[in-house]
C-alpha positions, -999 to +999 in steps of 0.1 A: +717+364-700+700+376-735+734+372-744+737+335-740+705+327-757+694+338-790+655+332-782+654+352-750+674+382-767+645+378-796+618+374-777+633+405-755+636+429-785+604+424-792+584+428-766+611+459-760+597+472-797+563+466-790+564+490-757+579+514-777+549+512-800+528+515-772+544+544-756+543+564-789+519+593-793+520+595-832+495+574-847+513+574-883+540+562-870+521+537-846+503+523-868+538+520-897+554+503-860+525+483-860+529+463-886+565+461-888+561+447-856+539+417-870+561+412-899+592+406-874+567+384-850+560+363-881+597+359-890+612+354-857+607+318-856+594+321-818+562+304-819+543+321-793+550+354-810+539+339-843+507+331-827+507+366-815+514+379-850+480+361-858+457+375-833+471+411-839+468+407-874+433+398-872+431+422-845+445+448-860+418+477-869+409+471-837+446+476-815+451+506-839+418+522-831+429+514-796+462+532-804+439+564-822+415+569-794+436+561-760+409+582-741+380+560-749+375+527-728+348+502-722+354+512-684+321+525-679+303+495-690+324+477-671+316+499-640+279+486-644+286+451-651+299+450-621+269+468-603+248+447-616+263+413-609+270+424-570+227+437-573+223+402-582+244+388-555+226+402-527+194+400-546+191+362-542+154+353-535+138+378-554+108+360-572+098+389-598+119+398-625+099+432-626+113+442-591+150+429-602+151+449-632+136+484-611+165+479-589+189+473-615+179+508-631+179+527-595+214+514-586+231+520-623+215+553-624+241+581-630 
């Protein structure tokens, strides 16, 4: 089928390239990837990946420090967000902010 249609085939290589970049444990050459990457977005004349080009290149310190520190996530926060808005859930009816906020602190308390 991506032979039939030059879009698909584009639009195939490179989201094909940009796993590859993903999957890469060198940051040098992540990062050199990277950008080639946007340059052939830009050019492809696909405008969804054009858009895309955009937002990564505005983006971009922050998907490489993504790509340079893999291990640190926002997961955490996350975690007590979530805690949090389930605390408030079953909370409903509490009149003093003061009590609301001591539970808060006893349940996100690791």
């Amino acid at each position: 089928m991506l032979l039939y249609n030059d879009d698909l085939h584009k639009a195939h290589f490179l989201k094909e390239k940009f796993y590859d970049i993903c999957q890469d444990h060198k940051y040098s050459r992540q990062r050199k990837n990277f950008f080639d990457w946007i340059k052939a977005a830009e050019t492809s004349g696909l405008a969804e990946f054009e858009k895309c080009a955009r937002t990564y290149r505005n983006w971009a310190k922050e998907i490489l420090h993504a790509f340079k520190y893999p291990h640190i996530t926002n997961g955490p926060t996350e975690g007590f967000n979530n805690k949090i808005k389930v605390l408030k859930r079953i909370s409903y009816g509490i009149r003093k902010f003061e009590r609301l906020r001591t539970r808060i602190f006893l349940v996100t308390d690791n």
